[in-house]
C-alpha positions in Angstrom: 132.5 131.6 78.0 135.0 128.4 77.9 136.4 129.6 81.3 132.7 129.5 82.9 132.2 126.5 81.6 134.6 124.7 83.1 134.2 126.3 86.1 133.2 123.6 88.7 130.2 125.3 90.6 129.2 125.6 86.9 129.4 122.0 85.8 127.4 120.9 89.3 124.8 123.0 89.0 124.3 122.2 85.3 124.4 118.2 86.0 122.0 118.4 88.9 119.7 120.3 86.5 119.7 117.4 84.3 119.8 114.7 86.2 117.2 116.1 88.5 115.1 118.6 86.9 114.8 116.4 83.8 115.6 112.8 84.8 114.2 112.4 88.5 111.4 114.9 89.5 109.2 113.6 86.2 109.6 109.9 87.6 109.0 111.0 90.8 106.1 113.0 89.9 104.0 110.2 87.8 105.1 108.1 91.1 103.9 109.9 93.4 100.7 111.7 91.8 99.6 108.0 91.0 100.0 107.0 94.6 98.4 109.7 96.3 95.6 109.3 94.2 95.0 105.8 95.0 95.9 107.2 98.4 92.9 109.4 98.4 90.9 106.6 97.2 91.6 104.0 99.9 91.2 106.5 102.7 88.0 108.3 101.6 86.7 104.8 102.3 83.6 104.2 104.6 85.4 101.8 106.7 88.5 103.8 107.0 86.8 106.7 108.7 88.5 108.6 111.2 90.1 112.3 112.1 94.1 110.7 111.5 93.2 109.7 107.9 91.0 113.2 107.2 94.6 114.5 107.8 95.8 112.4 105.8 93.6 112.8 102.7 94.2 116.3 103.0 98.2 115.6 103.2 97.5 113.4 100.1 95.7 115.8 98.4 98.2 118.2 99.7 100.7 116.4 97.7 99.6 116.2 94.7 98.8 120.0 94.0 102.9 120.3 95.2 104.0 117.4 92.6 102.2 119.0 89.8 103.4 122.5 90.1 107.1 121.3 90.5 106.7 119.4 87.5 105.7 122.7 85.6 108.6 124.6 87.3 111.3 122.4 86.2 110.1 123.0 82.7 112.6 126.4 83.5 115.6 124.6 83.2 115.1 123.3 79.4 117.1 125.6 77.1 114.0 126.4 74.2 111.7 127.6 77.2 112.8 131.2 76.7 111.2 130.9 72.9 109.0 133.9 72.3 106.1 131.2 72.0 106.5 130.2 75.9 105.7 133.6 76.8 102.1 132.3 78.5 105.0 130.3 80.5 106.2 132.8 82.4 103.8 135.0 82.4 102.1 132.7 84.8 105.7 131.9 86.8 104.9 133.9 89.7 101.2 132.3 89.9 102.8 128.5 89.9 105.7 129.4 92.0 102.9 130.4 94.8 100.8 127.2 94.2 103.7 125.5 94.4 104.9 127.4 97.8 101.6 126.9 99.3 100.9 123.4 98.7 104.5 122.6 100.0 103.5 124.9 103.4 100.4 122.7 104.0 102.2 119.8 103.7 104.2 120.8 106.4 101.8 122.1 109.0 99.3 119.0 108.4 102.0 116.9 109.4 102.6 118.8 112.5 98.8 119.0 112.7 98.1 115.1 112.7 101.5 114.0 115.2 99.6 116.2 118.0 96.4 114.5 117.0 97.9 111.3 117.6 100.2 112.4 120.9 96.7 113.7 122.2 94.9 110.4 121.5 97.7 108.2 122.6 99.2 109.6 125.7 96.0 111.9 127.0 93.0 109.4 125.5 90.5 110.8 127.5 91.0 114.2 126.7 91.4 112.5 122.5 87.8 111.4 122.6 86.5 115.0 122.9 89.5 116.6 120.9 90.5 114.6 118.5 87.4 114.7 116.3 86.5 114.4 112.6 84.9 117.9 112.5 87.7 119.7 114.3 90.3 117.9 112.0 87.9 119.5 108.9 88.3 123.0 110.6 91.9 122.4 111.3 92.8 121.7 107.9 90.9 124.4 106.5 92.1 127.3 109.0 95.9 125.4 107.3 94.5 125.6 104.0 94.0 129.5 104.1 96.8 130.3 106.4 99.4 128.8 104.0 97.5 130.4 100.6 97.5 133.5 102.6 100.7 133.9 103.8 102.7 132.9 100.6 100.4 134.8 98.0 102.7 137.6 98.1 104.9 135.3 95.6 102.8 135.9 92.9 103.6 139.3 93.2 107.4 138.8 93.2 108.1 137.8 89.2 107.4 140.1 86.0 107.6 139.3 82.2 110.8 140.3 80.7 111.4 140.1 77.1 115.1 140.3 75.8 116.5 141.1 72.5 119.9 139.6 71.5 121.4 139.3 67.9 121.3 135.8 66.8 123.8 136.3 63.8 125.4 138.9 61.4 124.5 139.1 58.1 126.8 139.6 54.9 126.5 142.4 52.6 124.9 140.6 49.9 122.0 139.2 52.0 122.0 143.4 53.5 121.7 144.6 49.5 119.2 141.7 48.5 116.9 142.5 51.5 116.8 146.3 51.0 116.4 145.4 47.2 113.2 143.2 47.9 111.9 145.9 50.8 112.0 148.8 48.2 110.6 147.0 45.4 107.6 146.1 47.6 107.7 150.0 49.1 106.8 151.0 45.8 104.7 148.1 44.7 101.7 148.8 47.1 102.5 152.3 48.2 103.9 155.9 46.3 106.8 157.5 47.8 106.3 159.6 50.5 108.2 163.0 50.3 108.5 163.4 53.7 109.8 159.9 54.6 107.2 158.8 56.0 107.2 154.9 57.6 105.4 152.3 54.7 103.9 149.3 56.1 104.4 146.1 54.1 102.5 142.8 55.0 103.9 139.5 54.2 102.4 136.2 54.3 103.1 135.5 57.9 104.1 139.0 59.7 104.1 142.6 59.3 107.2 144.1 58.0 108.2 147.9 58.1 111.0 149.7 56.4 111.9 152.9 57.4 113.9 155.9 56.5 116.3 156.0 59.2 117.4 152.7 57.3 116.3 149.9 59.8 114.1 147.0 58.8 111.5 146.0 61.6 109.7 142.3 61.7 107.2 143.0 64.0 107.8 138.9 65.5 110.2 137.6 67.5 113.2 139.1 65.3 113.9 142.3 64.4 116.4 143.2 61.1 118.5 146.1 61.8 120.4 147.6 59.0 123.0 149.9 60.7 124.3 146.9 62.4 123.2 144.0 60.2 122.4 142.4 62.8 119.2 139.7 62.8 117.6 140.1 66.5 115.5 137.3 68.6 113.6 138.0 71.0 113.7 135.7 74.7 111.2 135.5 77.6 112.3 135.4 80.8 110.9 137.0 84.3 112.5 139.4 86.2 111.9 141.0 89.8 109.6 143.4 90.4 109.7 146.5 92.3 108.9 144.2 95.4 111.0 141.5 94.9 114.0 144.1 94.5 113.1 145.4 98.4 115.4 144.0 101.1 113.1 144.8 103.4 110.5 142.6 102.0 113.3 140.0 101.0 114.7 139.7 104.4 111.2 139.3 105.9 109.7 137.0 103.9 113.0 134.9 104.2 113.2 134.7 108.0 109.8 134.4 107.9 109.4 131.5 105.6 112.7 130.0 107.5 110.9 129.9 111.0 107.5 129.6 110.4 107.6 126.7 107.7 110.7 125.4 108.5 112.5 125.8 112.3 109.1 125.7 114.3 107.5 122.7 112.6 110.8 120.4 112.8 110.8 120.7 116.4 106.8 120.6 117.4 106.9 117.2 115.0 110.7 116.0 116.4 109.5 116.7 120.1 106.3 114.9 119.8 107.5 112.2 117.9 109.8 111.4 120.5 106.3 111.5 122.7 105.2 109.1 120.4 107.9 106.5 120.3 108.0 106.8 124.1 103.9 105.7 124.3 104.6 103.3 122.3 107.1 100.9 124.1 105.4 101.2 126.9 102.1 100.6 125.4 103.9 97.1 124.1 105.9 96.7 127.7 101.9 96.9 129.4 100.6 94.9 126.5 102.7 92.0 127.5 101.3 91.9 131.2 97.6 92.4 130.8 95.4 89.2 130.2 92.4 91.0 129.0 92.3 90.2 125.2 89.7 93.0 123.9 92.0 95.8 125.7 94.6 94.3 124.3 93.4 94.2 120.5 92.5 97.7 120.8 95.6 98.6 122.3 97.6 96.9 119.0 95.1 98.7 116.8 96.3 102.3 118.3 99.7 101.3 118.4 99.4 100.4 114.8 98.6 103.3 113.5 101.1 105.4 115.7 103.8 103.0 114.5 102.4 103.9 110.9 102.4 107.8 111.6 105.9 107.3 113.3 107.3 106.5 110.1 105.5 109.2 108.2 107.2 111.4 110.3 110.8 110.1 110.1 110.1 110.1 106.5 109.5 113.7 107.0 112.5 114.9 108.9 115.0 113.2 106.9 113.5 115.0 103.6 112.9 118.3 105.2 115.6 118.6 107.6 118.3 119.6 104.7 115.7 122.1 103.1 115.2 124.2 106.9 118.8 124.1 107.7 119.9 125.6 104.0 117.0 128.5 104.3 118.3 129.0 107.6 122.0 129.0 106.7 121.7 131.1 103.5 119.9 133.6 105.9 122.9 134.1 107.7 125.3 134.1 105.0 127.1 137.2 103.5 129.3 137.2 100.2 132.6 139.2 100.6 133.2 139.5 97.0 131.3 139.4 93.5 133.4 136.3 92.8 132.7 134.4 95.7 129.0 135.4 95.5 129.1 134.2 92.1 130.3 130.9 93.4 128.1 130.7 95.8 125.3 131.3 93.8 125.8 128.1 91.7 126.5 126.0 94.7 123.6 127.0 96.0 121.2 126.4 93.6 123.1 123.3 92.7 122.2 122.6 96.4 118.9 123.6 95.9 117.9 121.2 93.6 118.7 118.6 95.6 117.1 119.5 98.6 114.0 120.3 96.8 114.5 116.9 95.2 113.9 115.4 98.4 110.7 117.4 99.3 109.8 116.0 96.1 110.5 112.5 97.3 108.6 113.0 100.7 105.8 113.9 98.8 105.2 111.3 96.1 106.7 108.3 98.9 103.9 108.8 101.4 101.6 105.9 100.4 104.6 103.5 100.4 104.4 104.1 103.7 100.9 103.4 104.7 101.3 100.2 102.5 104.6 98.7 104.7 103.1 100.1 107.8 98.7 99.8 107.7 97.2 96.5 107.8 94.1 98.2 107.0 95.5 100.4 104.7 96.6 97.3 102.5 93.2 95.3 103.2 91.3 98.4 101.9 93.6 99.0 99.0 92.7 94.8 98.1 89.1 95.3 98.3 89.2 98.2 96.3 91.7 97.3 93.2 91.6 93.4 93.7 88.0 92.4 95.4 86.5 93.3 91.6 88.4 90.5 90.2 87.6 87.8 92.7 84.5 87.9 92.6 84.6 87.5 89.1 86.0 84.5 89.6 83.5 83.4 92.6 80.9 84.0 89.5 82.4 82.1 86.9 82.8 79.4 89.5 79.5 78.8 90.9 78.0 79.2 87.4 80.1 76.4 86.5 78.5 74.4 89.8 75.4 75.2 88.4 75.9 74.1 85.1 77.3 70.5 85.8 74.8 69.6 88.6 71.5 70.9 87.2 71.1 67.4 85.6 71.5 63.8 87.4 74.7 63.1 88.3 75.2 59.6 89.8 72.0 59.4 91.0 72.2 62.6 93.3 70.2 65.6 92.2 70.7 69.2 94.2 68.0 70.9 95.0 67.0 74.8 93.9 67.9 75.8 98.2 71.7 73.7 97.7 72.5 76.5 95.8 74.1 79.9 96.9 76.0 82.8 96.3 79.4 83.3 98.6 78.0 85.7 100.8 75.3 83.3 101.9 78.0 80.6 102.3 79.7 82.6 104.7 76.4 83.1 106.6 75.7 79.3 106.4 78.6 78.1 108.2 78.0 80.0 111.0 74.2 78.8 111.5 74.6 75.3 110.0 76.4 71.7 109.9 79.7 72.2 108.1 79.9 71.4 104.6 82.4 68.8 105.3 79.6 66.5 106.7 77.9 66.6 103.1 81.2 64.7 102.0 80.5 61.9 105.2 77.3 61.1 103.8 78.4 60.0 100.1 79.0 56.9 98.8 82.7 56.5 98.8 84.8 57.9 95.7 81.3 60.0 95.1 83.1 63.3 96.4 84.2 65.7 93.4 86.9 68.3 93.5 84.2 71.2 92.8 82.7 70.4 96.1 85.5 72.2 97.7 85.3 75.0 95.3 81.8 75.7 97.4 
């Protein structure tokens, strides 16, 4: 046992268990699950309307179901998880493996989905006003929806409960004597010999105990107590492979599969049309700088805007993803020579694993950082959401303060009951009327107050 533990591969993979599994992927999940909710929020908006940020919403949303089910997967790595009393745990492994598999799926395709939504719309915009719709983006997502529930449902199918018995300790033969002592004493308390040696059944106060004549004592709980060995048992949980998860047939397939399909293809449909992308969008700027016509030009910034924002989404995409395609790619290829060497591998590359699935994570719960560098909108939304509440609070309190000190005479000057309005009719007054400025003008001098500006 010492000579495995200071193997190495060992000590990596056990340190980026903890430092990951425990440490990061809980901060990153309370990060991220807050952000994409406020995420959802902001773009579910009236005003923010349109078939990029249904992808989005559905990316967010997307995101959220993935963050969640990691969180409950890393629970594996904590040593008391194999208690008998986690056995609804992994029971359910294979089910949150597959949520978890599917969520990350969508994720990818909807951000393939949404970069050819915006190549369409900025490089071919006549042909984006007819595709690049709200309702096709709904049917788009939901044909990705089912596609990636579909395809990776055969997961649950991959994991079955396995209970393990090992001996937890010895016992001396005193504590052997006293417990056969206190067994036959309650044999013949609540039952008469049997001639025949028949099994007694004895219950206790919190489980079922049976002593029988082949000389082994069973608790019918997580331990057993076996006389011939004196040897106290405890019973693990744990999941093992199924019949289909042991076929190579079905392992190879599902592994290229899942390699090609939601990996290698989406990584270069989203790397090729970025470069689309980046390409529209210096020469969008270049034309922007020759053309005179300000309303072509406003909403040529606004489109370039939310490209530049979508650019970034997607080279915040490739960097996390790129490490997690190449390693299901390379691990396809790769074939152990010896047990040893396959042992070393297989620590190196779960070590490995955890960090490339570390950086999913972070692509997932980072998204909204993004929108809020990157969308002006996204930010002014987010303000009049989360931060409009409180200012017009404070518009309140301050015209009822107005109110307050000039509803009485006040240096001879006296407002009328029409002087009076709320901010959204101030706004609509100084577009129709003298500006409030020339109010000032008409005072006796040293008669203007400090709450005038307030108004």
């Amino acid at each position: 046992m010492d000579e495995v533990n200071d193997d190495p591969s060992v000590q990596f993979l056990e340190s980026t268990r903890f430092w990951i599994q425990r440490v990061l992927v809980p901060l990153m999940v309370c990060i991220g699950v807050g952000g994409n909710a406020v995420t959802v929020i902001v773009l579910t908006r009236k005003r923010m309307r349109c078939s990029t940020n249904i992808y989005l919403t559905a990316l967010a949303v997307a995101d959220i179901v993935y963050l969640l089910f990691v969180f409950f997967l890393s629970f594996a790595v904590y040593k008391n998880i194999h208690d008998r009393k986690y056995e609804l745990y992994w029971r359910f492994y294979g089910l949150t493996h597959w949520l978890c598999d599917s969520a990350s799926s969508a994720s990818v395709w909807l951000t393939v989905s949404f970069t050819l939504e915006r190549y369409i719309a900025v490089c071919h915009p006549i042909k984006g006003k007819v595709l690049c719709t709200e309702n096709r983006a709904k049917v788009i997502i939901t044909g990705i929806t089912i596609f990636c529930i579909l395809t990776t449902l055969s997961t649950t199918f991959e994991y079955a409960l396995q209970i393990n018995e090992s001996c937890s300790r010895n016992c001396t033969p005193e504590e052997l004597k006293a417990r056969q002592q206190t067994v036959e004493g309650q044999v013949n308390t609540n039952s008469e010999p049997s001639k025949d040696h028949t099994e007694h059944s004895i219950k206790g106060t919190n489980h079922n105990e049976t002593f029988t004549a082949t000389g082994k004592f069973v608790v019918t709980t997580n331990d057993t107590f076996d006389n011939d060995t004196c040897c106290l048992k405890k019973f693990t949980v744990d999941t093992e492979p199924t019949n289909l998860g042991k076929n190579k047939a079905y392992i190879t397939f599902m592994s290229w599969f899942s390699a090609l399909v939601f990996a290698l293809i989406p990584l270069i449909l989203i790397a090729t049309f970025n470069c689309f992308l980046v390409h529209a969008v210096y020469k969008s700027q270049h034309r922007r700088r020759k053309m005179t016509n300000s309303q072509e030009t406003v909403s040529m910034s606004n489109e370039n805007r939310i490209t530049v924002m979508l650019i970034g989404v997607v080279f915040l995409f490739l960097i996390c993803q790129t490490p997690t395609a190449s390693f299901l790619i390379y691990s396809n290829f790769h074939e152990s020579q010896d047990q040893t060497t396959e042992n070393i591998h297989r620590d190196s590359f779960s070590a490995l694993g955890n960090i490339f699935n570390f950086l999913v994570t972070v692509n997932a719960a980072t998204n909204f950082i993004m929108y809020c560098i990157l969308s002006k909108k996204y930010r002014t939304t987010f303000k009049a959401l989360f931060c409009g509440r409180r200012k017009n609070r404070q518009d309140t309190l301050i015209l009822s303060s107005t109110r307050t000190r000039y509803s009485s005479v006040n240096n001879g000057i006296r407002r009328n009951a029409s002087e009076y309005h709320t901010p959204r009719n101030l706004e609509t007054q100084s577009l129709t009327s003298i500006p409030r400025s020339k109010s000032l003008m008409t005072r006796p001098p040293g008669k203007a107050k400090s709450s005038d500006i307030n108004l």
